[in-house]
Each structure stands twice: as structure tokens, then as C-alpha cells.
C-alpha positions as CSV (number, residue, x, y, z in Angstrom):
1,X,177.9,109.5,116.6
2,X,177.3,107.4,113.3
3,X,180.3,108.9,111.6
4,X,182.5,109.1,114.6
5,X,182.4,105.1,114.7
6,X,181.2,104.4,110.8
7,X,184.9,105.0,109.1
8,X,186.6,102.3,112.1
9,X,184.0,100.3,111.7
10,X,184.4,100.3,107.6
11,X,188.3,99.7,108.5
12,X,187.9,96.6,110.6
13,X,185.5,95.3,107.9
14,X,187.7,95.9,104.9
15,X,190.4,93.9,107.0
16,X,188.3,91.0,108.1
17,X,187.3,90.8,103.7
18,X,190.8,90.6,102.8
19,X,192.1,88.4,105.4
20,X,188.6,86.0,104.7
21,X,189.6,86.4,100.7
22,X,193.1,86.1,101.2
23,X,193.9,84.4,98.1
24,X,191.7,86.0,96.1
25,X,193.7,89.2,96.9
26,X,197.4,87.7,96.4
27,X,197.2,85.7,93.4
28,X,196.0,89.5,91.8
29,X,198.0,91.5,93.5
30,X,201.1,89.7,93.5
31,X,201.5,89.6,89.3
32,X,201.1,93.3,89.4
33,X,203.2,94.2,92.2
34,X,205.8,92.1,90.2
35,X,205.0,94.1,87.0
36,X,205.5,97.6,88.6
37,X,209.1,95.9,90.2
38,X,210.1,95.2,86.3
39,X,209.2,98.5,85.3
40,X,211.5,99.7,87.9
41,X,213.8,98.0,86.7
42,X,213.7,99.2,83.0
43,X,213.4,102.3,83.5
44,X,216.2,102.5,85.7
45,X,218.8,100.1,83.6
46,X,217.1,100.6,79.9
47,X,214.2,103.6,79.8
48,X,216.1,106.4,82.0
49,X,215.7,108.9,79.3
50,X,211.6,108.2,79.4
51,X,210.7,110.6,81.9
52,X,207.8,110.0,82.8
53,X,207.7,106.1,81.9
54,X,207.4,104.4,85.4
55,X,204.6,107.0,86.4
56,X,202.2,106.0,83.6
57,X,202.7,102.6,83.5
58,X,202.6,102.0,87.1
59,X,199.3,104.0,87.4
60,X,197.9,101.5,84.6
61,X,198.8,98.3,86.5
62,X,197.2,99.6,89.9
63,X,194.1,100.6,87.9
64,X,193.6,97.3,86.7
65,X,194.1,95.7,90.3
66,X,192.7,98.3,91.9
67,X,188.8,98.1,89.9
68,X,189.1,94.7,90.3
69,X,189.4,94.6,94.0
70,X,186.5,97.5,94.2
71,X,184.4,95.0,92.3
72,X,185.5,92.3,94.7
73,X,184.4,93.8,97.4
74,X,180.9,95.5,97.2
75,X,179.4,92.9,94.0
76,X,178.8,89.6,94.9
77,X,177.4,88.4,91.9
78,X,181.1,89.9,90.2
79,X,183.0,86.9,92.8
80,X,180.3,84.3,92.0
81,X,181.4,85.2,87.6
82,X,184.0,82.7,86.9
83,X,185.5,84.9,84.3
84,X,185.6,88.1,86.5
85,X,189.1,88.8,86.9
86,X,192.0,91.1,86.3
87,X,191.1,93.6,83.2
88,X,191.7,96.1,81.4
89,X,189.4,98.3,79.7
90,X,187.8,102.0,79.7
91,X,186.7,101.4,83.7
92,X,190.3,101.0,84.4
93,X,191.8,103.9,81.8
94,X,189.5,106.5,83.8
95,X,190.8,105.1,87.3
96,X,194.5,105.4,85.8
97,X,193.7,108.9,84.4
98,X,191.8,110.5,87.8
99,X,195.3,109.3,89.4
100,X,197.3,110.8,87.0
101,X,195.4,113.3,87.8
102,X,196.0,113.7,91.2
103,X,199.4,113.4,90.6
104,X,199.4,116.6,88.3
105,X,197.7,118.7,91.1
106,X,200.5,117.6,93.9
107,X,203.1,118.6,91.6
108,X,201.5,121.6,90.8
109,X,201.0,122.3,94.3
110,X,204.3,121.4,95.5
111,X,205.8,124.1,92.8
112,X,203.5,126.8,94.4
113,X,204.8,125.7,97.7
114,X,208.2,126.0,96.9
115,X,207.9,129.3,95.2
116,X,205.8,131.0,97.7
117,X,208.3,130.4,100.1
118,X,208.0,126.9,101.9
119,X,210.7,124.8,103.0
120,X,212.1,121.3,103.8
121,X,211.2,121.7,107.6
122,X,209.1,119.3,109.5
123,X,206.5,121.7,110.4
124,X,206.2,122.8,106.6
125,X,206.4,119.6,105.7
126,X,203.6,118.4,108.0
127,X,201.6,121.7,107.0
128,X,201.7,120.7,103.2
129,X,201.1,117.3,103.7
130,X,197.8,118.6,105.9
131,X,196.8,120.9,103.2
132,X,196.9,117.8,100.4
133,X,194.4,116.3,102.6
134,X,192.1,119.3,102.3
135,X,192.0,119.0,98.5
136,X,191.9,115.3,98.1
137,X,190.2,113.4,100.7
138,X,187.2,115.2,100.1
139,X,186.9,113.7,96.4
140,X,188.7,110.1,97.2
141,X,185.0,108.3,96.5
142,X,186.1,109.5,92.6
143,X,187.8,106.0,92.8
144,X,185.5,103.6,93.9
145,X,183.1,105.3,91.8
146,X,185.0,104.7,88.5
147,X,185.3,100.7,89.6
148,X,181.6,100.2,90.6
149,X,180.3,102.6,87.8
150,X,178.8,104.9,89.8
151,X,177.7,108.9,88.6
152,X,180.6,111.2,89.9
153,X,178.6,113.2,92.2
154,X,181.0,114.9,93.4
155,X,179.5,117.8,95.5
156,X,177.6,114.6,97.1
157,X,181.1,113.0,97.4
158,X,182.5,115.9,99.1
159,X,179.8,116.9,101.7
160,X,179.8,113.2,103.0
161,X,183.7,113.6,103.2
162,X,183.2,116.9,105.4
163,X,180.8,115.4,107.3
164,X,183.1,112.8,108.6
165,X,186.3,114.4,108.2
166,X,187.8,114.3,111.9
167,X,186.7,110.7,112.3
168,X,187.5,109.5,109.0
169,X,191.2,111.4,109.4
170,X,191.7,110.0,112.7
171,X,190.5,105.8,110.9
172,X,193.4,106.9,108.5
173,X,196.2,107.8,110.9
174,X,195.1,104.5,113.1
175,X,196.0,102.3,109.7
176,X,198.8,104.6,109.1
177,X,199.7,103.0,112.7
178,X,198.8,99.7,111.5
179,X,201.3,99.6,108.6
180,X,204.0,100.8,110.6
181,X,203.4,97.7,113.0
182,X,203.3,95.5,110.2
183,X,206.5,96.6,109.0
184,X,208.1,96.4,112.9
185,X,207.0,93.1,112.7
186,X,208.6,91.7,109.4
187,X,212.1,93.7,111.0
188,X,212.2,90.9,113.7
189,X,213.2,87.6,111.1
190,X,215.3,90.4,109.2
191,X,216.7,91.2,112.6
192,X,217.6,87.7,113.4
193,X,219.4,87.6,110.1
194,X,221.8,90.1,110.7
195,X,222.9,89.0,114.2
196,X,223.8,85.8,112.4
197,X,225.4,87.9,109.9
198,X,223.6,87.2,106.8
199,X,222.6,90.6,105.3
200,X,221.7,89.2,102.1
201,X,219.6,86.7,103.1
202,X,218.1,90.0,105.6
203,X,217.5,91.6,102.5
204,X,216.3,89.0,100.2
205,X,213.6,88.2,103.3
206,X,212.8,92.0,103.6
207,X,211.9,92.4,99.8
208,X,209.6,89.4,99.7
209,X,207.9,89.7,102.5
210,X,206.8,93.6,102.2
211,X,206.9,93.5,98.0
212,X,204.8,90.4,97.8
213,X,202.8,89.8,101.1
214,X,203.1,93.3,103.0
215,X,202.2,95.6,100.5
216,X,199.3,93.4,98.6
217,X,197.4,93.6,101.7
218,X,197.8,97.1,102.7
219,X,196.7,98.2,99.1
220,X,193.6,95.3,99.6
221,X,192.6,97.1,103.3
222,X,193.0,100.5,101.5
223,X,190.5,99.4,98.5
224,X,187.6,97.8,100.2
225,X,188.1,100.5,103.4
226,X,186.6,103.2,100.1
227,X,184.4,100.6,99.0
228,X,182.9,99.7,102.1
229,X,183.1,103.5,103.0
230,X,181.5,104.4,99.7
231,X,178.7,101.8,99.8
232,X,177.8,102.8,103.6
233,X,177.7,106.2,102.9
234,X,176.5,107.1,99.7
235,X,175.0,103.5,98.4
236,X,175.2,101.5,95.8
237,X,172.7,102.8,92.4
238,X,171.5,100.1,89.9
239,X,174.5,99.7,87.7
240,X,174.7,99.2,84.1
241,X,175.7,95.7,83.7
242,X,176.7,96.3,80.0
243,X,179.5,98.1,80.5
244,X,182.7,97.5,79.1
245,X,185.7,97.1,81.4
């Protein structure tokens, strides 16, 4: 019964932090989210040729939100530091390159899909997606581990994700619900505009509100949900407070 209720429970916490730290969240977030928008942007009007350009890049800039937020969260003493802030350093190059990382393995697996067969139906679709879920979520406290420098026990990592797999699966697809209502709800003033037949201004209000307000606070939730998660299930060790970001 503790894990049937302990990954909810983690959720509603994780969303009560951000919306109590609110502006902690948006004044990091928001540069970052407008970094990623320019790179976007480059690649598609300057940088086409680079491949792989956007990928990298944007892996680098969640990194260095992404630690900072997991330090937010779980350390105290890290919100109390006046200079504890946005970084980037060797924690945030290992959170970039576990991403990457993950990245790698879905394409690889996506290619194996393809060529043993699989195709663009919903029911393949759904059964690939399902399978990505059994090789990832059981290694997802890789992240907060990097941020809060814990050891990568990663058998550890992966029984506890077993454990609670059903109930932690089912806290996912309820904030998977979440977002959706999120988004239903900034449709209504974008709504509004277009009876009064003002697209642009529909779409102008559409971009900020999910690029600079939506989508900061999901990724917030999303971060302290692990680190919450990870520091309720497999605790916080003594860390080395000498380590270099």
C-alpha cells in the first residue's frame, strides 16, 4: 500500500514546491526555454546543414536547468546559498550526456522496430511507446542522481522502479492528464481570439503562454516529482560538498 499512494503523493508535493517557489522556477526556466527557441531558430534559418546541432545544444541547456532545479528541490542549504544558481559544469555535462544517451537507444530502437516489421498504426505505436517504458523508467533516478551527486546504483535504482511500477505508471499517465488540461485551458483566451477574428494575436497568446509559463512548470513538476521520488525512496547519502558543478 506505501507504493500504491507514495508516487501521487510525491506528484502533489512536487506541485505544491513549484507553485510555493514560483519564481524561483520562472526566472530559470524562462532564459532557457528562450535559448532552446533561438536555437530553433538557427538551425532552421542558418545551421540546417548541422545535423545534429539543436539536439546537443538543447540537451546542454535543460542539463543546466534541470540540476539546478534537482538541487532546488531536495537541498535546503543549496536555496539558502546566495550564489547557487544556474551552472554549468561536469554535474551538468553527465546529465546532458545520460540524455543523449537515451536518445541514442530510442533511435536505435526505433530502427529495430522498423526493420523487424512494425508500423505507423496506433496499436504499434502504443506497443512501442509501452516497450520504451520498460527500458527507461526503470533507470529514470540516473537523473536526479547526477544533480544531487548521488552513486549510480543502478540495480538499486531499478528494483525500486519495479517495485512501484503500476502505481508509479498510473502517477504518470494522471500528469499526462494534467498537462492536457493545462493546455485545454490556455485554448479558451486563444478561443476568444479567434471568434473576434484575431489569429495573430491567438497565436502570439498561444506561444507565450505555453513557451514561457506552460511548459516551465511542467518541466519544474517533472523535476522535483524524481527528486522527491528519489529522496523518498532511495534517500539522500552524505554528499561531497566539494564538488564541482
Amino acid at each position: 500500500m506505501t507504493h500504491t499512494v507514495k508516487p501521487t503523493t510525491c506528484l502533489l508535493e512536487a506541485f505544491r514546491f513549484v507553485i510555493g517557489h514560483r519564481w524561483s522556477c520562472l526566472f530559470r526556466a524562462v532564459p532557457v526555454v528562450m535559448m532552446t527557441g533561438l536555437i530553433a531558430w538557427l538551425e532552421t534559418n542558418i545551421l540546417a546543414a548541422a545535423e545534429y546541432f539543436r539536439l546537443v545544444v538543447n540537451e546542454i541547456f535543460y542539463a543546466i536547468f534541470a540540476v539546478y532545479w534537482h538541487r532546488f528541490t531536495v537541498f535546503k542549504f543549496e536555496r539558502r546559498n546566495p550564489s547557487f544558481g544556474l551552472h554549468f559544469g561536469l554535474r551538468e555535462i553527465k546529465f546532458a550526456g545520460s540524455m543523449l544517451v537515451y536518445v541514442v537507444i530510442t533511435y536505435l530502437l526505433a530502427r529495430l522496430y522498423v526493420v523487424s516489421g512494425g508500423d505507423a498504426s496506433s496499436a504499434s505505436i502504443v506497443l512501442f511507446v509501452a516497450l520504451l517504458c520498460l527500458c527507461f523508467m526503470p533507470l529514470m533516478f540516473v537523473f536526479p542522481a547526477i544533480a544531487l551527486d548521488q552513486p549510480l546504483a543502478l540495480k538499486e535504482f531499478a528494483r525500486t522502479i519495479i517495485d512501484m511500477f503500476l502505481p508509479l505508471l498510473g502517477t504518470l499517465l494522471l500528469g499526462l492528464v494534467a498537462v492536457i488540461g493545462l493546455y485545454v485551458l490556455i485554448y479558451m483566451p486563444m478561443l476568444l481570439l479567434i471568434l473576434m477574428n484575431k489569429p495573430d494575436l491567438a497565436g502570439i497568446v498561444f506561444f507565450v503562454l505555453s513557451s514561457f509559463l506552460i511548459m516551465p512548470f511542467i518541466m519544474a513538476v517533472f523535476i522535483s516529482f524524481l527528486s522527491i521520488l528519489f529522496r523518498e525512496t532511495i534517500g539522500i547519502r552524505p554528499i561531497n560538498y566539494g564538488a564541482p558543478y
